[in-house]
N, C-alpha and C positions, 0 to 999 in steps of 0.2 A: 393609284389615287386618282380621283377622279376633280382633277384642281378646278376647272369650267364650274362644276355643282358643288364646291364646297366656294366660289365665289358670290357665289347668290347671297352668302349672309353680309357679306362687302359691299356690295353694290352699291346700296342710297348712301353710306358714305364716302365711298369712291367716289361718285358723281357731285357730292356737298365738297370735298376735296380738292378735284379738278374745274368744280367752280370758284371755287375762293382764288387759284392761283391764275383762272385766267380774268377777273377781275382787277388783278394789278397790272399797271401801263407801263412793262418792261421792254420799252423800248431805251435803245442805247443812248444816253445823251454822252457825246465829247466834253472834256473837261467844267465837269459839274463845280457850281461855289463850295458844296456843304463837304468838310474833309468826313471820311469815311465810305465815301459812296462815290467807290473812284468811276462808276457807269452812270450815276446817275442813281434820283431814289426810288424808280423804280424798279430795276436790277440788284440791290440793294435787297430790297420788300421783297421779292420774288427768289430769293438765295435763302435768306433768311426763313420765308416761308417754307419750301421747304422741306432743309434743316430740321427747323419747327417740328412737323410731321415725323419726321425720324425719330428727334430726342423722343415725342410722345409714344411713337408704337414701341419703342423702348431698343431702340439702335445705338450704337456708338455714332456720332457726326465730328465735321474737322471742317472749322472755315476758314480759309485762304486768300487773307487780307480783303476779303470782302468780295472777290472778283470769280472764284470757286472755291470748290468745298466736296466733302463725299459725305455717302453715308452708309455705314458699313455693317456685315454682318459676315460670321464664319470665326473660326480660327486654322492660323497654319501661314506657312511663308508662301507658300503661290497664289494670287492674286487674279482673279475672275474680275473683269469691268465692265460694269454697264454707260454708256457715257450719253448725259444726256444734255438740255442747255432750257433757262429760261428766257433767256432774249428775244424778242419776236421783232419781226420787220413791223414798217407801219401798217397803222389799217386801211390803205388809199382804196377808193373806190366805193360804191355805193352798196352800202348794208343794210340789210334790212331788220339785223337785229346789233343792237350795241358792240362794236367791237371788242369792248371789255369790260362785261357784265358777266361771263358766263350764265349763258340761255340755255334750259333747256326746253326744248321745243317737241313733242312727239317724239320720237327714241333717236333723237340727238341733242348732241350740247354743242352750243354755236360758242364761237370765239376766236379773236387771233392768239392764234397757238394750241387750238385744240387738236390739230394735227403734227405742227412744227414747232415749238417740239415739248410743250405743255401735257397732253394727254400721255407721249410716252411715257413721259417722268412720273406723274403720277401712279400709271401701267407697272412701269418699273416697281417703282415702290411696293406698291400689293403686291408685286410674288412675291419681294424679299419677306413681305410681312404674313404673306401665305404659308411662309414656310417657316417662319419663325414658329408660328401659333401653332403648329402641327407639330413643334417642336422636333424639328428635321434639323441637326445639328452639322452646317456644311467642314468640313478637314480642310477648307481652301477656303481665305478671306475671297466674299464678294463685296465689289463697292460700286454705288449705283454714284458716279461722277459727277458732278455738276458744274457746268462755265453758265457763263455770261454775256459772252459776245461771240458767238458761235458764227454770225448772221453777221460776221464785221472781220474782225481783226485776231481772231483767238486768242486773244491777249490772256484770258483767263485758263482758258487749258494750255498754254505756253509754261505758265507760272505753275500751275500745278504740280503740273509732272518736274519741277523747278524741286521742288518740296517733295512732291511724295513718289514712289517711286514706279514704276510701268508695269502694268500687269501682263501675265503673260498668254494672256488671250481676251480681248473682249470683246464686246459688239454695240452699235450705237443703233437704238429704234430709230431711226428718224431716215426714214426713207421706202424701201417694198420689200414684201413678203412675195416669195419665198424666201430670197437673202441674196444682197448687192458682195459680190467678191471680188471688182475693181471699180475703182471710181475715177473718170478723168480728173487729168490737171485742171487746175483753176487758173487764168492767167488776165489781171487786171494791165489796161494800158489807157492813159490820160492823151488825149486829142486836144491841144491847146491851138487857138486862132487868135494873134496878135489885132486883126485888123478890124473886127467889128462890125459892125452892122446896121442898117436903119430900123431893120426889124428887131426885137427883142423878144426872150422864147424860153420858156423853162418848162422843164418836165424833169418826173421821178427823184430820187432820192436815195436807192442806192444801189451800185451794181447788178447786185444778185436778183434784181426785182425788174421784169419788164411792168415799164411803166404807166398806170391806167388812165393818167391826164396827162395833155399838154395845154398853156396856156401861151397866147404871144398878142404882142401889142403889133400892129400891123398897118398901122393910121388907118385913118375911113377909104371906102374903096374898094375894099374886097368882101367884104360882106356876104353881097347877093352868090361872089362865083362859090366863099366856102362853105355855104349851105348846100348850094347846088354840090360841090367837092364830096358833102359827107351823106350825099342821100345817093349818091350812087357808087359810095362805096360801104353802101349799110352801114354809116357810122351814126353817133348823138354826137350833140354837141353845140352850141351856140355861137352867136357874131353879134356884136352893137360894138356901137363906139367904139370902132378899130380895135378892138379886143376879141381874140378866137382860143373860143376851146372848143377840144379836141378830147373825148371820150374814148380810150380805149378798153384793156382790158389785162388786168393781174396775172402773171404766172411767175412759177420761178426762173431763173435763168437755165437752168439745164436742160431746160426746151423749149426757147425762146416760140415756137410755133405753136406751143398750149395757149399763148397771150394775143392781145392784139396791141401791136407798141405803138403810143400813142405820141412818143418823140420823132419815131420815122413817120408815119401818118401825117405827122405834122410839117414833117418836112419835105414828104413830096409833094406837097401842096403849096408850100413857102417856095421854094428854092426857086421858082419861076418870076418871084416877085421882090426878089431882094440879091442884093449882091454881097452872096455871105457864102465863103470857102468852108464853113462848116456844114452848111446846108446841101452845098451842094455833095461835099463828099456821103453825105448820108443818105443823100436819093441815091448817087452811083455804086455808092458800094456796099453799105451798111443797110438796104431796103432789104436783105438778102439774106438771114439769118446764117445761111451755110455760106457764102460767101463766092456763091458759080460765078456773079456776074464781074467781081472783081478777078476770078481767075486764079482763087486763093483756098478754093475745097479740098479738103481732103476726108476718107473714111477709113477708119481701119473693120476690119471681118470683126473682128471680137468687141470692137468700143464702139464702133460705128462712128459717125460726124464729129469733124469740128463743127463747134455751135458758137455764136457771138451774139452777145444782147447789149444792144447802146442802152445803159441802165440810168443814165443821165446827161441831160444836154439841157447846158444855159449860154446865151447867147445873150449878152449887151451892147451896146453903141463903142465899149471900150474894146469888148473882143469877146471871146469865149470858151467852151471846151466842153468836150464828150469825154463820160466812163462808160469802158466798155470791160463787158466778162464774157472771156474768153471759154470753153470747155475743150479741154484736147486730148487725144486718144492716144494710147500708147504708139508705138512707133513713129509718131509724128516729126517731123523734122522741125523743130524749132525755129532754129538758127536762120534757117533757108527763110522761112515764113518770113521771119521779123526786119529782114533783110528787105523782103519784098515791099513787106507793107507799112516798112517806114520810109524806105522810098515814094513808095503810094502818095504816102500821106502829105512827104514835102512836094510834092507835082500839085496840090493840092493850097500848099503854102503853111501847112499843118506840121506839127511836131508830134513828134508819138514818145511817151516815155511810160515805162516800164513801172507800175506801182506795185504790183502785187504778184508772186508767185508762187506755187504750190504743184509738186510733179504728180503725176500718177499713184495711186497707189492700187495693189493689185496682191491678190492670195491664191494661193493653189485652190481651186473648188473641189480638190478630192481631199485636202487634208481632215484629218480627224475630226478636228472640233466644229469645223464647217457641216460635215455628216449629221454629227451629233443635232444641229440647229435646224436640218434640212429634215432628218428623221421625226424633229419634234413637230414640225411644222404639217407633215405629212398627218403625222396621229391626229392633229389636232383642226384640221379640214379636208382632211379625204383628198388635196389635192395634188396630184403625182403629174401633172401633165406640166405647170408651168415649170421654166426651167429656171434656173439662178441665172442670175444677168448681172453687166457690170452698168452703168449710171454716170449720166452729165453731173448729178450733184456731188457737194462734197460734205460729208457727216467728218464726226468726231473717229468716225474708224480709223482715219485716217491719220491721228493721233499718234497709234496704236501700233506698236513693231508690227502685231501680229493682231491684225480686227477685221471687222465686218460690221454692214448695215444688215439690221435686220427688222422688219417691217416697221412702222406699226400701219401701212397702206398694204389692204387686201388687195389681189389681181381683180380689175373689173369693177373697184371702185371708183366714184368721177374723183379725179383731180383736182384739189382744193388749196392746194400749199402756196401760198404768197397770194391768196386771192379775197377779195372780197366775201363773207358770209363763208368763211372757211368752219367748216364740222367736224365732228366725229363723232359715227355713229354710236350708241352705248352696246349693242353688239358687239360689235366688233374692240371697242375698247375692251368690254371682257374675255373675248376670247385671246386678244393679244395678251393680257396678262396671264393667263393659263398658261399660255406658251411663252411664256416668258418665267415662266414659275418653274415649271418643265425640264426647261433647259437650263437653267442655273441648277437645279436639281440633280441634274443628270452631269453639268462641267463639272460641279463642285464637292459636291455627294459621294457617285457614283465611281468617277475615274481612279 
């Protein structure tokens, strides 16, 4: 079967589909008034949504107190997942087409989450419905997953898998093709500064996101030197009335050096002008994404770098504090680290505490069903040369006893995820769903 060319009669509503959902403003709000929309209503709308799509191409669906849900096709007790998420980081940074309009533009559709993790899910959806229509009846339930705060706190796939029960192999789109088979630890830690500051300073919004503004109140004075500051380090950005921003640039955390951070930029430029123990730990140690200059690097052969992204930093006359996300690679020594660099931090006169953890996760890349994703992917771009890799970020695979990332970012596309004017080409959307059709075909079907 030739799934690519029987996608062509899908297409203009696939594209009307992945519009509609990246339209809704499903960002996460914390403790919403309206009961029922424990995220917020636009995570809500975006769940629902869609659900929606399911019941209509004629699925079984299951929503899970509003926070996720599946939607399902197959019969039989072994269990195929696809796990995807409608939550998107914000839209910081300057766009040149509506964050959430869903654009299409020339043979792309613009949007946040038309890469992370919007277009997957809709992707997703079409093969199941590809294969529905073709009336290919799979012997093993597949369920295309859905959370909602994917991009926070997993609070949604936590509950899930609460309720329904673990599949025993799945893979989450939301990340690169050919197929991610470990993924570092995730590791948040809170920088608090009792003592405050003359200067005051806020940038980004949430860990996983390097930051594309900083703003700081700075009184009059420095003006002239931080223009001069941002023209000779190719930066934008303005100064009046003791007010400095600082334009950087979006990426995700898992390679803090795809972005340009615009809270350290901000503070190597500050810290000469204010006497703030946050500031200063940020020029000496945190300017440094791998962290050579504090003395704190480490690589492993197969996961490569520790990576750290200050994903936020505020700074008031009362005091302050930095999040930072960590990415760490298998064999890392932990212990030793945190030892060090909370030491660090008190020399510093800073507190380090521990918010967030999450260990490695990691799969045989010879086992079976890994093959089976790597063979489809092969058929379906000719491409034999990239190899499977393991990855700073952290997808739903990780969920998953037994998962994997697997694309929906071709080798040698630009970089778009947590950034400004983020796309996805409708190329390549389609061919993701093909293989994506493919392989569920061949887990569910076939074995």
């Amino acid at each position: 079967m030739n799934f690519k060319e029987l996608l062509k009669n899908y297409e203009s509503q696939m594209i009307k589909d992945l519009c509609g959902l990246l339209s809704i403003k499903s960002v996460l709000e914390e403790s919403p008034d309206t009961p029922g929309e424990p995220f917020g209503a636009g995570l809500r709308e975006s769940l629902d949504y869609v659900l929606e799509l399911g019941n209509r191409y004629g699925f079984r669906t299951l929503n899970v107190d509003n926070i996720a849900g599946h939607i399902e096709y197959g019969e039989g007790e072994e269990i195929i997942g696809v796990l995807c998420h409608v939550d998107v980081v914000p839209a910081d940074g300057q766009w040149d087409y509506p964050p959430f309009a869903g654009t299409v533009a020339g043979d792309r559709i613009y949007g946040r989450g038309a890469v992370d993790d919007k277009g997957p899910t809709i992707s997703s959806l079409y093969a199941l419905r590809l294969l529905k229509d073709l009336n290919i009846a799979p012997d093993k339930k597949i369920r295309l997953i859905i959370g909602t705060d994917e991009e926070s706190k997993w609070r949604g796939i936590t509950r899930y898998f609460q309720v329904c029960p673990m599949p025993a192999f799945g893979f989450s789109p939301d990340a690169d093709f050919p197929l991610i088979y470990g993924e570092k630890g995730v590791l948040h830690i809170k920088l608090t500064d009792k003592s405050g500051s003359v200067v005051t300073v806020k940038s980004g919004n949430r860990h996983n996101v390097v930051p594309a503004k900083a703003e700081a109140s700075a009184g009059s004075g420095l003006e002239k030197e931080f223009l001069k500051y941002l023209s000779e380090n190719d930066l934008s950005g303005s100064a009046a009335d003791g007010v400095l921003i600082l334009n950087g640039r979006g990426a995700h955390a898992m390679e803090p050096d795809n972005g340009i951070n615009a809270a350290v930029m901000m503070a190597r430029f500050l810290h000469r002008h204010a006497d703030s123990n946050l500031l200063r730990f940020v020029n000496d140690v945190l300017s440094d994404s791998r962290l050579k200059h504090a003395g704190l690097a480490f690589s492993d052969p197969e996961m490569k770098d520790l990576t750290c992204n200050l994903g936020i930093l505020e700074i008031t006359r009362e005091g302050g504090f930095a999040c930072l996300d960590f990415r760490y690679p298998i064999r890392w020594d932990k212990e030793r680290f945190l030892e060090s660099f909370k030491r660090l931090a008190s020399e510093y006169g800073l507190t380090a505490e521990i918010t967030f953890d999450i260990p490695v996760h990691y799969v045989d890349k010879d086992d079976p069903d890994i093959k089976i994703l790597h063979e489809v992917y092969i058929k379906h771009t000719g491409d034999v040369s990239t190899p499977l890799k393991t990855i700073g970020g952290g997808t739903y695979a990780r969920a998953l006893r037994k998962g994997v990332a697997f694309g929906i970012h071709f080798p040698g596309n630009e970089e778009v995820v947590h950034r400004a004017n983020e796309y996805i080409a409708i190329k390549d959307l389609l061919t993701a769903t093909a293989i994506y059709a493919e392989a569920l075909y061949r887990l569910a079907c076939e074995k």
